[in-house]
N, C-alpha and C positions, 0 to 999 in steps of 0.2 A: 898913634892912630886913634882917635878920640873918638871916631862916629863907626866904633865897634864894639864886637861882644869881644871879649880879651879874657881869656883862660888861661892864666897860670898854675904849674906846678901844685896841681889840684889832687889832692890825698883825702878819699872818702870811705868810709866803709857802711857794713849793717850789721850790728849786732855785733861779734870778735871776726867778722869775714871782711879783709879789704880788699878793693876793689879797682879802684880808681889809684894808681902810681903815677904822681907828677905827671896828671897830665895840664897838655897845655895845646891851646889850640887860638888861632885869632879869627874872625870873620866880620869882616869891613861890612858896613851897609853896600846895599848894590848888587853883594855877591852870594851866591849860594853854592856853597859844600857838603858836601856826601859823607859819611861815614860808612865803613860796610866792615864786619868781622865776623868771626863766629859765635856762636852762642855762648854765654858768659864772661863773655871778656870786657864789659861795662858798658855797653852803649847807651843803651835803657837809663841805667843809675846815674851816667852822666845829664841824662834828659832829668831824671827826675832830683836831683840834687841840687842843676841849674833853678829847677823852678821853686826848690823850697820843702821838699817832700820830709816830714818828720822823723821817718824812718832811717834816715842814715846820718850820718855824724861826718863833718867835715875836722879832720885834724890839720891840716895845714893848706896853702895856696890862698889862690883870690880868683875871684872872676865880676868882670865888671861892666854894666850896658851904657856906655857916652860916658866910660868917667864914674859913673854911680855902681859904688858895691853893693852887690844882692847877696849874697852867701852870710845864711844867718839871718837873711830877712825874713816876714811870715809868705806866705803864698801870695796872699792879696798885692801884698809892698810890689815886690817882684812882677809881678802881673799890672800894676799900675805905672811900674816904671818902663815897660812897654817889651814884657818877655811873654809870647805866646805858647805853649807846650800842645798838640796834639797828640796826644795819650795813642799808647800800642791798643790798648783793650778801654775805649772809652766807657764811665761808667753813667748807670741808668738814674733820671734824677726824677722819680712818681712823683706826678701832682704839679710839677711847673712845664710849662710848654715852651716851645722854643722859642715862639715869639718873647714872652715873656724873659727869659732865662735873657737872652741875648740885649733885650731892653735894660733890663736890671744891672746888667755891666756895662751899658753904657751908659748909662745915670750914674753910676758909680764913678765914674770918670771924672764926671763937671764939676765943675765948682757947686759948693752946695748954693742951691735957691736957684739953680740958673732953669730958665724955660728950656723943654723938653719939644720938639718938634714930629709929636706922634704924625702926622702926612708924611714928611719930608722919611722919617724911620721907615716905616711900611714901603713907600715908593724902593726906595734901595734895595731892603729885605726881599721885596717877592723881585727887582731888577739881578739878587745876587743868586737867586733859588732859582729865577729861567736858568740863567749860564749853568747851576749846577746840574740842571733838568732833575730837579726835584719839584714836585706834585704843592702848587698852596696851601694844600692843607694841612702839610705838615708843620705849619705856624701853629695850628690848634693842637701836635698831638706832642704828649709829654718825653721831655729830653733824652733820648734811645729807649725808651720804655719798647720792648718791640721790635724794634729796628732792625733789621738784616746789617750783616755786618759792612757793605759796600753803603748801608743808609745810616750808618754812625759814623761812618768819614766822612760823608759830604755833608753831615750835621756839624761835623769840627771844622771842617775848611768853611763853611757857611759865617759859620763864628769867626775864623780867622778874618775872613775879607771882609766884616762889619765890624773887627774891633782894628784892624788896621794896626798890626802891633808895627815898633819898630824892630825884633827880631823873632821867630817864628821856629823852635826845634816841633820838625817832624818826627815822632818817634814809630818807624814803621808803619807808615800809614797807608804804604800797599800790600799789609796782612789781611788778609780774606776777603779780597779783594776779585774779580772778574776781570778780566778785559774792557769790557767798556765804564765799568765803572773805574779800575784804575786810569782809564783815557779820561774820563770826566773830570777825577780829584785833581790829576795833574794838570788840567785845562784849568780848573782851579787855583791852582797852585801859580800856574806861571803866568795869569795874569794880573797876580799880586805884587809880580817882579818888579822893581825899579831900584832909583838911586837910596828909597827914603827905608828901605827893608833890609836887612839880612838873614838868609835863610840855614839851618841845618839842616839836613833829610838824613838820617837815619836808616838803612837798608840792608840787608842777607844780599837782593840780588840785584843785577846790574837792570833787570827789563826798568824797573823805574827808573832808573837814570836814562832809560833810551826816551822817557817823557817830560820828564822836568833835570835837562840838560846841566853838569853842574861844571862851577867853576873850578873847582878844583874837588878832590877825591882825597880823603884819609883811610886809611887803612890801621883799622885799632886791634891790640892785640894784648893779652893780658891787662888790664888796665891803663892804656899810654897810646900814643898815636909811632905807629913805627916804618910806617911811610907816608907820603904824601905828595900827588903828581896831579895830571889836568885826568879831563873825562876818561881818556885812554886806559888808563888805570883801572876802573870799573872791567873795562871789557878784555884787559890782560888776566883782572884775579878771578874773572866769570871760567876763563879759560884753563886755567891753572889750578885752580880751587885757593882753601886755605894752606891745604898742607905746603905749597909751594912757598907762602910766609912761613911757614917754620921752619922749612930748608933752609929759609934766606937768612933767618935768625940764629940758627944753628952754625952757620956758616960765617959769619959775622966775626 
C-alpha cells in the first residue's frame, strides 16, 4: 500500500518509561481512523513520535508516509514530507500572527526563489476562516496568544486546510471543546476528506466520531492496538466503558 502512513512494530519510550509495544497500524489515503483508549496507554506519544518530538527515543520499528521513512527525521523534514499533527494543548507563539505564521509555511514549502501569490493567499485564508466562522481579524492576532480553547482548534484545523497535508493526526482535538464549536472543527475536518488525505483522530469519546464519521475504529491499550472494527466500535466501547477491554484481554 504505497499511498499510506504504514506503522510497523513501533517501540518508543521517554526517558527509562516505554510506551509504545509493537505497535503497528496502516492508514491508506482516502481513509480516516479513530483511535480511542484510556489515559496513558500512548495515544498522544504515538501523535507525537510520528511527528518527531525530541523527547522520546525510538528503539525499534518504522513508520513510513508514500514509501518515505520519517522516524528519526527533524520535525520540519516530517512536516515537509506532508505529516500534519494537531497538538492536544496547542502552544502559544507571542509576536507572529497567524496570517503570517501560516504564510511562513507555506513559503517554506516552494521551491526557493518561486513567486508567492499574496491575493490569491489571503482569498483562501479569510474563504477557509468563513467555513470555520472565525472573525478576520484573527489574521492580525498572535498564534493562541489568548485564545479560548474552542479558538486554538480552529486556529489548527485553519492551518490544516491551508497547508493541505497529505496525512493529518488529530491529537484530541475535541478537548475543551463546546458543542458548536466541536460541530465547527469537525465541519472542518470533513471537508478536507478526499482521495488525496489520510486522517487519524485521536479521541476518549465516541460524540466526536458521531461528527467526523470514521472508517474504521482502533482500540489501543497498553502501548499496541488490540482491536480494530468499523464505526460501530466507537459506540459499543462508549457503552461498555474500557474495563470491558480488560475483561476481553484477561480473557484472551
Amino acid at each position: 500500500m504505497a499511498d499510506s502512513l504504514i506503522i510497523k512494530n513501533l517501540n518508543a519510550s521517554i526517558g527509562d518509561r516505554q510506551i509504545l509495544k509493537n505497535f503497528s497500524l496502516t492508514i491508506p489515503k482516502g481513509e480516516v481512523h479513530a483511535i480511542m483508549g484510556p489515559n496513558g496507554t500512548g495515544k498522544s506519544t504515538l501523535a507525537k513520535v510520528l511527528a518527531g518530538h525530541p523527547d522520546y527515543t525510538v528503539q525499534s520499528g518504522e513508520a513510513t508516509l508514500d514509501g518515505q521513512p520519517i522516524l528519526g527525521q527533524e520535525p520540519d523534514s516530517i512536516a515537509r514530507a506532508g505529516l500534519f499533527l494537531a497538538f492536544q494543548y496547542p502552544s502559544e507563539i507571542p509576536g507572529v500572527t497567524i496570517a503570517n505564521f501560516i504564510r511562513a509555511a507555506l513559503i517554506a514549502r516552494q521551491e526557493k526563489g518561486a513567486p508567492f501569490d499574496a491575493k490569491a493567499y489571503y482569498a483562501e485564508l479569510y474563504a477557509k476562516m468563513d467555513a470555520l466562522k472565525m472573525d478576520r481579524k484573527f489574521t492580525s492576532r498572535f498564534v493562541n496568544e489568548g485564545f479560548s480553547g474552542g479558538e486554538k482548534k480552529r486556529c489548527e484545523i485553519l492551518q490544516m486546510m491551508m497547508l493541505k497535508p497529505k496525512y493529518a493526526v488529530l491529537d484530541e482535538t475535541d478537548s475543551g471543546l463546546d458543542i458548536d464549536a466541536l460541530r465547527i472543527v469537525s465541519e472542518g475536518v470533513n471537508h478536507m476528506r478526499g482521495p488525496s488525505i489520510g486522517c487519524l483522530v485521536i479521541t476518549h469519546y465516541q460524540r466526536l466520531l458521531e461528527y467526523i464519521v470514521p472508517d474504521r475504529v482502533h482500540i489501543m491499550y497498553d502501548g499496541h492496538i488490540v482491536h480494530s472494527g468499523g464505526k460501530e466500535l466507537a459506540v459499543e466501547l462508549e457503552a461498555k466503558g474500557y474495563d470491558w477491554v480488560k475483561k476481553e484481554l484477561a480473557s484472551a
